[in-house]
C-alpha positions in Angstrom: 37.8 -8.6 5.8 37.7 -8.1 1.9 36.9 -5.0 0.5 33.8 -6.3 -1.3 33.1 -8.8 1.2 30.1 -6.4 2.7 28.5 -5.7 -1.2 27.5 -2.8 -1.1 27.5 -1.5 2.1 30.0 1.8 1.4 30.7 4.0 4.0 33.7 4.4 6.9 31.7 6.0 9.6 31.6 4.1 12.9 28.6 2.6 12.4 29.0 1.3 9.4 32.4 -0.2 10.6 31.0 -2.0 13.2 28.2 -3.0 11.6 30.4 -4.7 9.1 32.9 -6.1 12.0 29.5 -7.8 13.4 28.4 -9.5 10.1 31.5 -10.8 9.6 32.0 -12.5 13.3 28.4 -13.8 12.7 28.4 -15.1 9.2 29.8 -18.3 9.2 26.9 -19.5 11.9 23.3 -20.6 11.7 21.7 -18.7 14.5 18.8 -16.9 12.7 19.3 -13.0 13.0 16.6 -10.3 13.1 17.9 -7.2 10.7 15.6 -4.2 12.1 16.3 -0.4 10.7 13.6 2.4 8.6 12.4 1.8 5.6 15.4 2.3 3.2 18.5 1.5 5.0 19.4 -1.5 3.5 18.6 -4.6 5.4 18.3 -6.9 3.1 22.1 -5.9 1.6 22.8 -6.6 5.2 21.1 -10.0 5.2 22.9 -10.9 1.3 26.5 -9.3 3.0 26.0 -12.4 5.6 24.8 -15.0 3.6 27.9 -14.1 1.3 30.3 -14.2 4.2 29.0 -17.8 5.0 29.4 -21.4 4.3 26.4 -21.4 3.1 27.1 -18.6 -0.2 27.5 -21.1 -2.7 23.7 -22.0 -2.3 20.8 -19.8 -3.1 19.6 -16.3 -1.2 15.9 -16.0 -1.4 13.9 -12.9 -0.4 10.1 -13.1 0.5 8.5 -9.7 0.9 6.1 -10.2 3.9 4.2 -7.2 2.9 3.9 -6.7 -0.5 2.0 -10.3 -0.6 -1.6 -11.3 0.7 -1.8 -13.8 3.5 -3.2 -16.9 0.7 -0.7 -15.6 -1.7 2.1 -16.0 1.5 1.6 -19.5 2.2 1.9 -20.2 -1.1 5.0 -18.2 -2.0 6.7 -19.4 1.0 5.4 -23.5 1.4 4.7 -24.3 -1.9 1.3 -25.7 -3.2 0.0 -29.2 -4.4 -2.2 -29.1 -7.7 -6.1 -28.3 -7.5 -5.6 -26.8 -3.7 -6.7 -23.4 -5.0 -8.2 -21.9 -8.2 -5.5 -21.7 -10.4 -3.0 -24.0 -8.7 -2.8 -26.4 -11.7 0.5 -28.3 -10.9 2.3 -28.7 -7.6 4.9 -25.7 -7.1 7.7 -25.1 -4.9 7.8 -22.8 -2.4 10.8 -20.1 -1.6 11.4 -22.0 1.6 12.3 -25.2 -0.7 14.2 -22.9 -3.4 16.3 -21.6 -0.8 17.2 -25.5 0.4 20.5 -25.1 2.4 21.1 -21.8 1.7 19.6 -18.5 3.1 16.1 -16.9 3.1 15.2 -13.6 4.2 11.8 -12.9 5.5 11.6 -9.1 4.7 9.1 -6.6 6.4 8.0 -9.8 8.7 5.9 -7.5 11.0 3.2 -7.5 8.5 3.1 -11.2 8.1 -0.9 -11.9 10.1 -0.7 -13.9 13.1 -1.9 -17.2 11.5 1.2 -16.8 9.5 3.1 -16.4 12.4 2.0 -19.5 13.8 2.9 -21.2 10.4 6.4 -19.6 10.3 6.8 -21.3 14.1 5.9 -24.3 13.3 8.9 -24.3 10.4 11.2 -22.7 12.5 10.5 -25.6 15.5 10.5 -28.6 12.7 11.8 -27.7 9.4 9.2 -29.7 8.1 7.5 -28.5 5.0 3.3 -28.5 4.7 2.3 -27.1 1.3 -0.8 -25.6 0.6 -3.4 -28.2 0.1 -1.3 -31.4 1.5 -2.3 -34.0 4.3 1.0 -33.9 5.5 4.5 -32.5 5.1 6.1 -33.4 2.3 9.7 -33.2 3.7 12.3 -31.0 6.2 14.3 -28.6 4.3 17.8 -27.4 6.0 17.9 -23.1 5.4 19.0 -20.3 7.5 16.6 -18.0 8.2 16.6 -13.9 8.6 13.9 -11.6 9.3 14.0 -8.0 8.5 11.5 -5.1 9.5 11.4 -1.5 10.5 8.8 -2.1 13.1 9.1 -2.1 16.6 8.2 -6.0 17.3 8.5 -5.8 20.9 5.8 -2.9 21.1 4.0 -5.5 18.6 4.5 -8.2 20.9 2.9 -6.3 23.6 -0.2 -5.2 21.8 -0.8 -8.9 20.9 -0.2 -8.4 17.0 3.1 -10.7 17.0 3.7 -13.9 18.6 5.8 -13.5 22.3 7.9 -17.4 21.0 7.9 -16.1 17.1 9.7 -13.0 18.2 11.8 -15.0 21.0 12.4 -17.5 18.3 13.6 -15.2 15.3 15.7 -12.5 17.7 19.2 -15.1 18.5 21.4 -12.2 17.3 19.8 -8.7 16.7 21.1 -6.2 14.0 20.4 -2.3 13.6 20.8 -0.7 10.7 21.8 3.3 11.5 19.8 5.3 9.5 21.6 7.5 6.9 21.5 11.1 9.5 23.1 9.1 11.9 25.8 8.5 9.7 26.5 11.6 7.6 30.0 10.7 6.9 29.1 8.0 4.6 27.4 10.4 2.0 29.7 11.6 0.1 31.4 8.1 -0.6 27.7 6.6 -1.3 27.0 10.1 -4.0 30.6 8.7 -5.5 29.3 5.1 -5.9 26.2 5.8 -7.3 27.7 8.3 -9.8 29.9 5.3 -11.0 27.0 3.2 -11.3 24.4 4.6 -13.0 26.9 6.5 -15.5 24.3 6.7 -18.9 26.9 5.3 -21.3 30.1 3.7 -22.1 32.4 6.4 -23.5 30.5 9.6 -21.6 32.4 11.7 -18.9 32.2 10.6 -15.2 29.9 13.2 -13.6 30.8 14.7 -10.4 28.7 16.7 -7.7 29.9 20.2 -6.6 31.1 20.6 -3.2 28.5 23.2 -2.4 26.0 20.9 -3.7 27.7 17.6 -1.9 27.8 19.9 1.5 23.9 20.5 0.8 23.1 16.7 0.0 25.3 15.8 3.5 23.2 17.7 5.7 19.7 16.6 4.2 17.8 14.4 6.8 16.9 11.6 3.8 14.1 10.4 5.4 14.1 7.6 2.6 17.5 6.6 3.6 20.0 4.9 1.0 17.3 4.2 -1.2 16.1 7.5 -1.3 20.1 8.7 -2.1 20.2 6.5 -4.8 17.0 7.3 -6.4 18.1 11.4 -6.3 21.6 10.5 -7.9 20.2 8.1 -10.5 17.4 11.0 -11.3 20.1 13.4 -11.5 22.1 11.6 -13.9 19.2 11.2 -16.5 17.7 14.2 -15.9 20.9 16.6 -15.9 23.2 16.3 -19.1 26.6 19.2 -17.2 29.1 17.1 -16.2 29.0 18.8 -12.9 25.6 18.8 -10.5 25.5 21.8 -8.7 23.4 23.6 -6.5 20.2 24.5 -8.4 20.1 21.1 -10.5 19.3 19.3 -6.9 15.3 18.4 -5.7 13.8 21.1 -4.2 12.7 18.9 -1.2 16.6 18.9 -0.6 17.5 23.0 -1.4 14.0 23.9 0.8 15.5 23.9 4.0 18.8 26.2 2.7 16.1 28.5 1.3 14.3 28.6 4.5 17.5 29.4 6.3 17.8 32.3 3.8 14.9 33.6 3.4 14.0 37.0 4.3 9.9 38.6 5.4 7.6 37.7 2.8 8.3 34.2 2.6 10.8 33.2 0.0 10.0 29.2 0.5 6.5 29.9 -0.4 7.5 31.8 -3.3 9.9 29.2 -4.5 7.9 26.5 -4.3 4.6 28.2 -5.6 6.8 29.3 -8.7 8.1 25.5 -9.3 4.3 24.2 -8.5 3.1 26.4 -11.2 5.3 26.2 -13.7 5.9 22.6 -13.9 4.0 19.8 -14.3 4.5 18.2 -10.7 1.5 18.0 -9.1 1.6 19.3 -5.6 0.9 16.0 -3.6 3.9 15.2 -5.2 6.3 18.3 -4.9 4.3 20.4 -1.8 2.8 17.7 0.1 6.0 15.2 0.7 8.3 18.1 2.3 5.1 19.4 4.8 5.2 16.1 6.3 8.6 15.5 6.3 9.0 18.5 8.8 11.2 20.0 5.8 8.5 23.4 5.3 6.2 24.7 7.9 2.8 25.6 7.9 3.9 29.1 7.6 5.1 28.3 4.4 2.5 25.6 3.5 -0.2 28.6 4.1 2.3 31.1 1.9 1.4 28.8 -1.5 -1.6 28.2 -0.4 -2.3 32.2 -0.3 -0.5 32.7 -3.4 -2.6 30.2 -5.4 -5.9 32.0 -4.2 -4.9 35.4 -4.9 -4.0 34.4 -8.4 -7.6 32.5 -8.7 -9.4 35.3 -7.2 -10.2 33.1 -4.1 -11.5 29.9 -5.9 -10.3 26.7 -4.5 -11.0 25.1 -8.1 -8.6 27.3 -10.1 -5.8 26.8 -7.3 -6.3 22.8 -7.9 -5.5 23.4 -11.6 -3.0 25.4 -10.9 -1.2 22.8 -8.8 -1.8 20.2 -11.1 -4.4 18.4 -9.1 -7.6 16.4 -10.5 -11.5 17.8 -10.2 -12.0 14.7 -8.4 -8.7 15.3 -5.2 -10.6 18.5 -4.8 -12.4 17.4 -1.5 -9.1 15.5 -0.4 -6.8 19.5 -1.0 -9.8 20.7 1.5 -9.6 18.0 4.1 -6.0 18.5 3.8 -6.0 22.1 4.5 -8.5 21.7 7.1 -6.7 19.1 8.7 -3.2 21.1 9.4 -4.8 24.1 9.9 -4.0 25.6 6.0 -7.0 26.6 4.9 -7.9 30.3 4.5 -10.9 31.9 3.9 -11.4 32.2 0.0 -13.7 35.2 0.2 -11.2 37.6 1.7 -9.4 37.2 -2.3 -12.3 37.6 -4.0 -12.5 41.6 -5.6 -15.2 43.4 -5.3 -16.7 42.8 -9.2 -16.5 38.9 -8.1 -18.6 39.6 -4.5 -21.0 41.5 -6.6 -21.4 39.1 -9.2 -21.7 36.1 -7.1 -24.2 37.9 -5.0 -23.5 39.9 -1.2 -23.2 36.7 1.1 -19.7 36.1 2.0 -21.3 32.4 4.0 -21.1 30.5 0.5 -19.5 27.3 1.6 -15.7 27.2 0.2 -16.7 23.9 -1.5 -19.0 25.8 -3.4 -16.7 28.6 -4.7 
């Protein structure tokens, strides 16, 4: 196989080697393959690493995002549309299924498709026959391959009635999994080596490296974004960070929390971290706090630790600890639910002094929304 013949699927790590062993054997066929993996992985590099292994890769490679489109929009993008079928359709357009005329098209996130697309989808898959929006009658067959990509489970779909038992029969001939990035640790490093090459700012600057302290901390991160995720933290890196070298501290603190955690010592040195980067920054904390709670990467321990700190420094009122993690008046009700919700929420009058009991009068019942 040529070195580039997978794009940019980098990594040596079993998985990844057999993945690319399997592309290869079933490239140059038409069977319709269903790519399925998290959010992130890379499917659709899989499905373009295919359709550029096979007869067909001189021919066009179309993606339709199945989720990121309304169900009239869908029809449209995918079948095409005759003039005056819709408001605004004023002249007959092609759809992607017509654009991608023998070549390949890739129906991304196709667990969110409705079933009345489904049924659509089925009906092309059974005839090849094209029926734009607003015609009598199809208006031709059109010869494609087609591959479907999701990171839902479309059996458990199948068997809740929200995805079509022949669709699913129909669109699973060969079945790919993409290994999420844990799984396959060993293909960090030469992914954080790639990226650097890529997204170097300028011709003429110094190729930037990672340090191996920092390289051993960004190997053992759980990336629940995946490659996508990876790439995003190198590329902000780069821009953000003007050393040659990335080390340690210059990493997201999502990625150095759990190193801290492992460290830390009684009296909560996450919580002290993080409420020191909240505060003195201009992240807002659904944005900084929030993702690495529900990523599993702080606990509510910690979580309860900010929280604590940001009352004791407003004197117990919820408002002041919203402006002091850069939240909006109006997400104040959401912070509450929030805190309610996981069981984060302390009682605000237990910070008040006593001047601030005695001014807002003796009853400690005031409701925190109130405070």
């Amino acid at each position: 196989m040529r070195p580039d013949s997978c794009g940019q699927l980098t990594g040596t790590s079993r998985q990844i080697v057999e993945l690319k062993q399997e592309i290869e054997r079933i490239a140059c066929s038409d069977a319709k393959v269903l790519i399925t993996g998290e959010s992130g992985v890379g499917k659709e590099l899989v499905a373009r690493a295919i359709h550029t292994l096979s007869p067909r890769r001189a021919k066009p490679f179309v993606a339709i995002n199945c989720a990121g489109i309304p169900e009239t929009l869908l029809e449209s993008e995918m079948f095409g549309h005759v003039k005056g079928s819709f408001t605004g359709a004023y002249r007959d357009k092609s759809g992607k299924l017509e654009m991608a005329a023998d070549g390949t098209v890739l129906l991304d996130e196709i667990g969110e498709m409705t079933v009345r697309m489904q049924g659509l989808l089925l009906r092309f898959l059974e005839t090849g026959e094209l029926q734009k929006v607003g015609a009598d009658r199809a208006v031709g067959r059109v010869d494609v391959r087609v591959m479907a990509a999701t990171h839902r489970n479309l059996r458990d779909m199948v068997t809740r009635g929200e995805f079509r038992e022949d669709l699913f029969y129909r669109i699973n001939v060969i079945h790919l999994v993409v290994p999420p990035l844990r799984e396959r640790r060993a293909d960090i490093p030469p992914m954080v080596a790639d990226f650097l090459k890529r997204f170097t700012p300028r011709e003429g600057e110094p190729e930037r490296v990672v340090s191996p302290e920092a390289l051993a901390m960004l190997t053992e991160y759980r990336w629940p974004g995946n490659v996508r995720q990876l790439e995003n933290v190198i590329e902000r890196l780069l821009v953000v960070n003007r050393s040659p070298v990335v080390r340690v501290e210059d990493l997201p603190v999502e990625i150095r929390a759990p190193h801290v955690a492992a460290a830390a010592e009684p009296g909560d040195k996450v919580a002290d971290h993080l409420y020191q980067r909240l505060t003195t920054s201009d992240q807002s904390f659904w944005t900084m706090v929030y993702p690495l709670f529900m990523q599993r990467e702080i606990t509510r321990t910690n979580m309860r630790g900010i929280v604590q700190r940001g009352l004791e420094e407003a004197r117990g009122n919820y408002r002041i600890v919203l402006r002091l993690f850069n939240m909006e008046p109006t997400e104040y009700k959401k912070f509450l639910n929030f805190l309610r919700k996981h069981d984060c929420q302390l009682p605000f009058h237990e910070f008040r002094s006593d001047w601030d009991r005695a001014g807002s009068g003796s009853s400690s019942r005031v409701p925190m929304e109130e405070s």
